[in-house]
C-alpha positions as CSV (number, residue, x, y, z in Angstrom):
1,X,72.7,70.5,65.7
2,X,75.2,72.2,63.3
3,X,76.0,75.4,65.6
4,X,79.1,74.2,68.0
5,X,78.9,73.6,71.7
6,X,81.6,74.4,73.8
7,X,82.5,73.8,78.2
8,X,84.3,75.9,80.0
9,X,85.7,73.6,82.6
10,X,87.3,73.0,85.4
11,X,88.2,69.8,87.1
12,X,86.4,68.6,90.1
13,X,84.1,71.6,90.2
14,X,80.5,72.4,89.5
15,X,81.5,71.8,85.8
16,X,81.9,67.9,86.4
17,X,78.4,67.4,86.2
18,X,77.8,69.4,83.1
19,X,80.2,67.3,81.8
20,X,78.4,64.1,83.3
21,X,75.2,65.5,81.5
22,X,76.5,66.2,78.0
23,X,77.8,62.2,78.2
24,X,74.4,61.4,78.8
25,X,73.2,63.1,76.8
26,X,75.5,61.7,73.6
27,X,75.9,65.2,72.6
28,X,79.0,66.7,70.5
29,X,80.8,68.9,72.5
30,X,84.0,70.3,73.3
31,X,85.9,71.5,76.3
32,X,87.8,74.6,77.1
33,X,89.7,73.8,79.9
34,X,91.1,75.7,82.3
35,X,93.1,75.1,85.3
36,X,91.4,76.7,88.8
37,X,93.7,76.5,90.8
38,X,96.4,79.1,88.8
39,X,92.9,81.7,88.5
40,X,93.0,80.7,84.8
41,X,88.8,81.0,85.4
42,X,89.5,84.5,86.5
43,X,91.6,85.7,83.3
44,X,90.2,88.5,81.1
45,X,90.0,85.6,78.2
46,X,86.7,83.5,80.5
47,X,85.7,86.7,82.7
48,X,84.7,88.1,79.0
49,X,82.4,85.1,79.1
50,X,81.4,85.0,82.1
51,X,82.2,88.1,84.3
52,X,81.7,86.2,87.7
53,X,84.7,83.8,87.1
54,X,82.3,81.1,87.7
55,X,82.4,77.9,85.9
56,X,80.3,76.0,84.4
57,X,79.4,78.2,81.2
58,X,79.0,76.7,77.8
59,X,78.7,78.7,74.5
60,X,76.3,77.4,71.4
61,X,76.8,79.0,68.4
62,X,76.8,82.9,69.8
63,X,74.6,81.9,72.8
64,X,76.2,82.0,76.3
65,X,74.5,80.1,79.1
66,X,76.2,80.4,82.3
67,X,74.9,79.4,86.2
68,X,74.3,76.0,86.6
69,X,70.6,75.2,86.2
70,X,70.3,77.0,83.7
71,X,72.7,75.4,81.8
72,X,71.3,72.0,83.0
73,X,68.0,73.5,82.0
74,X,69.4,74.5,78.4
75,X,70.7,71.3,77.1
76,X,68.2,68.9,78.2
77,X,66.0,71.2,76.3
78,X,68.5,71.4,73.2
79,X,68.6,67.2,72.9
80,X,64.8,66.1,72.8
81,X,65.6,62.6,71.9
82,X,67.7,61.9,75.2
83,X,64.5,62.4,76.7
84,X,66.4,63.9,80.1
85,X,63.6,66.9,79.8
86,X,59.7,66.2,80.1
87,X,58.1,68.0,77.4
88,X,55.5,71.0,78.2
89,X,52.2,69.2,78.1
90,X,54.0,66.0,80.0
91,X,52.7,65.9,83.6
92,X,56.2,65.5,84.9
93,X,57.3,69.1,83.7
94,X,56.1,71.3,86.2
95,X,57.5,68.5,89.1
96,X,60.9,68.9,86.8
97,X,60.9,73.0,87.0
98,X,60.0,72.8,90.5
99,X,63.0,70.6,91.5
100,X,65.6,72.3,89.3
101,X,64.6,76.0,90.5
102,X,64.9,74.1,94.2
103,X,68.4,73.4,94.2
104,X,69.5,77.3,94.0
105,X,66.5,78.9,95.2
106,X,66.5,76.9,98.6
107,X,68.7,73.6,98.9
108,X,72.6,75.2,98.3
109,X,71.7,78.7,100.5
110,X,70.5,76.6,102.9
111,X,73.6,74.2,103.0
112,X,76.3,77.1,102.8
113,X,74.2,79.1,105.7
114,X,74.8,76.2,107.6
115,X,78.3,75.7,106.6
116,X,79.2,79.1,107.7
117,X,77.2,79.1,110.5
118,X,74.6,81.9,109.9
119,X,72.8,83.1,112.2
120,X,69.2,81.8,111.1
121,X,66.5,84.2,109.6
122,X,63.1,84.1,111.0
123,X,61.9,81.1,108.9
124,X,58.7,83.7,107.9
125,X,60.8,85.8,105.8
126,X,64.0,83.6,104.8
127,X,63.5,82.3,101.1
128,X,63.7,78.9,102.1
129,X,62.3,78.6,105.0
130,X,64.5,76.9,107.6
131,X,67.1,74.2,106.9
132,X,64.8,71.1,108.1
133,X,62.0,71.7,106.4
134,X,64.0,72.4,103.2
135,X,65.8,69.4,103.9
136,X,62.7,67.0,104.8
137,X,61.1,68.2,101.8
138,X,63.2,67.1,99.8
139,X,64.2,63.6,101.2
140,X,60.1,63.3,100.8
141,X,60.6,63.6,97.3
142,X,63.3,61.5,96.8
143,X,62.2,58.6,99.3
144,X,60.0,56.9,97.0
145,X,62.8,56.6,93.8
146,X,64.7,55.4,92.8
147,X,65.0,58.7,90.6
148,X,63.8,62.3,91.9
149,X,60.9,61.9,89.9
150,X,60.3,58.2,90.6
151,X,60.7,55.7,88.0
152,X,61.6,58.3,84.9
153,X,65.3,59.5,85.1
154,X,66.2,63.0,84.3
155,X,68.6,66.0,84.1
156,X,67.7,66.1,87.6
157,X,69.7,63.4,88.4
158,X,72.6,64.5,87.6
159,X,72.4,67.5,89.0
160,X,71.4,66.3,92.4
161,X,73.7,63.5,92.6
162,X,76.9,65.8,91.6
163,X,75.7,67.6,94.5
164,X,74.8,65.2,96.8
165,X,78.8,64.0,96.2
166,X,80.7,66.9,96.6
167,X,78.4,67.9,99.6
168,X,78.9,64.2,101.3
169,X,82.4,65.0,100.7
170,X,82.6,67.8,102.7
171,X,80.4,66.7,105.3
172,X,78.2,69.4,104.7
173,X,74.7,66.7,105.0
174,X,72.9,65.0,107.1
175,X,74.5,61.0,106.6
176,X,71.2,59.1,105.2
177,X,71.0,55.5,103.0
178,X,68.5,57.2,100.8
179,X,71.2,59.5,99.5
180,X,73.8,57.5,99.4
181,X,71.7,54.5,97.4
182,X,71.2,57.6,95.0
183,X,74.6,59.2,94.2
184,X,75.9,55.8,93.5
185,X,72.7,54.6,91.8
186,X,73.5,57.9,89.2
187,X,77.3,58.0,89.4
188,X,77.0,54.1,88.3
189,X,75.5,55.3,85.0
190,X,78.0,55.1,82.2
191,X,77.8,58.8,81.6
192,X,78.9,59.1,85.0
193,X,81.7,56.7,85.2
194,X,83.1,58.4,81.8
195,X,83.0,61.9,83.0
196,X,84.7,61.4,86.2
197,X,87.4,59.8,84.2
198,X,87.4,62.4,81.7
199,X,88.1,64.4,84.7
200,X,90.4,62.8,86.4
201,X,92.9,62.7,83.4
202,X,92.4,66.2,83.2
203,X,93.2,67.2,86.7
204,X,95.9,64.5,86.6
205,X,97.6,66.6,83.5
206,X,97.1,69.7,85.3
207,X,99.0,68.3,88.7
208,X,101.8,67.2,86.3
């Protein structure tokens, strides 16, 4: 890959496990930081790249991927030989679309409806349904392990786990072994352990 690939990141933010995924996947990268917490994300320079303020959003050559799945979706894609994506043709693809388009399609609106204490839709016309089911259908999925797609670990993973963490940090999920054996079976990948530390120096600079 010649064309250069660039973060926009913020510490301890949706862009950690962007971060935790371009470790895993070995790829060249580098990081435009910026500090959130003085509305740096909300400057003219990144709202030119991404006009939500939003981070993550990473830039490849004159392509500009921003939301979070896709991104995910975008550079497992972009490194083949990582083998974080299942090919089309592979069984495991569709399973792999399924459970990426699940985390923004039903998981997160369903945990920050909760959060703010919503008044529920009629589970017949809500796009996810109703939180337990949402939530029981996934726990189904990830029961058997020890990955989301059982023995074969993916892009997936590092999604789900980044989220799993923050969520658990906030409270914001049900307490169950199941997920907790998970976020610390994927945040004990090197990747993992690297990008958090990446981060931490970051966020550590940016205190000073």
């Amino acid at each position: 890959m010649n064309q250069q690939l660039t973060l926009y990141h913020c510490p301890h933010s949706r862009s950690t496990g962007v971060l935790t995924l371009l470790e895993e996947l070995h790829a060249p990268y580098e990081l435009q930081v910026m500090n959130m917490k003085q509305g740096e994300n909300r400057e003219a320079a990144y709202l030119a790249v991404n006009p939500m303020g939003k981070v993550p959003a990473i830039r490849h050559g004159d392509a500009v991927v921003t939301e979070q799945v896709a991104i995910y979706l975008y550079l497992a894609d972009l490194f083949p030989n990582a083998k974080l994506a299942p090919p089309l043709g592979d069984p495991l693809r569709g399973p792999y679309l399924r459970w990426m388009a699940f985390y923004g399609s039903c998981f997160e609106p369903a945990v920050v409806d909760q959060w703010m204490q919503n008044k529920p839709a009629d589970k017949t016309a809500c796009h996810y349904g109703d939180f337990d089911t949402m939530f029981n259908t996934l726990i189904a999925q990830l029961s058997p392990g020890p990955y989301l797609l059982g023995e074969q670990f993916t892009a997936l993973d590092v999604l789900w786990a980044t989220a799993f963490e923050w969520m658990g940090y906030f409270e914001l999920l049900p307490k169950l072994s199941v997920i907790e054996r998970y976020v610390a079976r994927v945040n004990g990948r090197p990747s993992a352990v690297a990008a958090r530390e990446k981060d931490a120096a970051i966020a550590a600079q940016q205190a000073a």
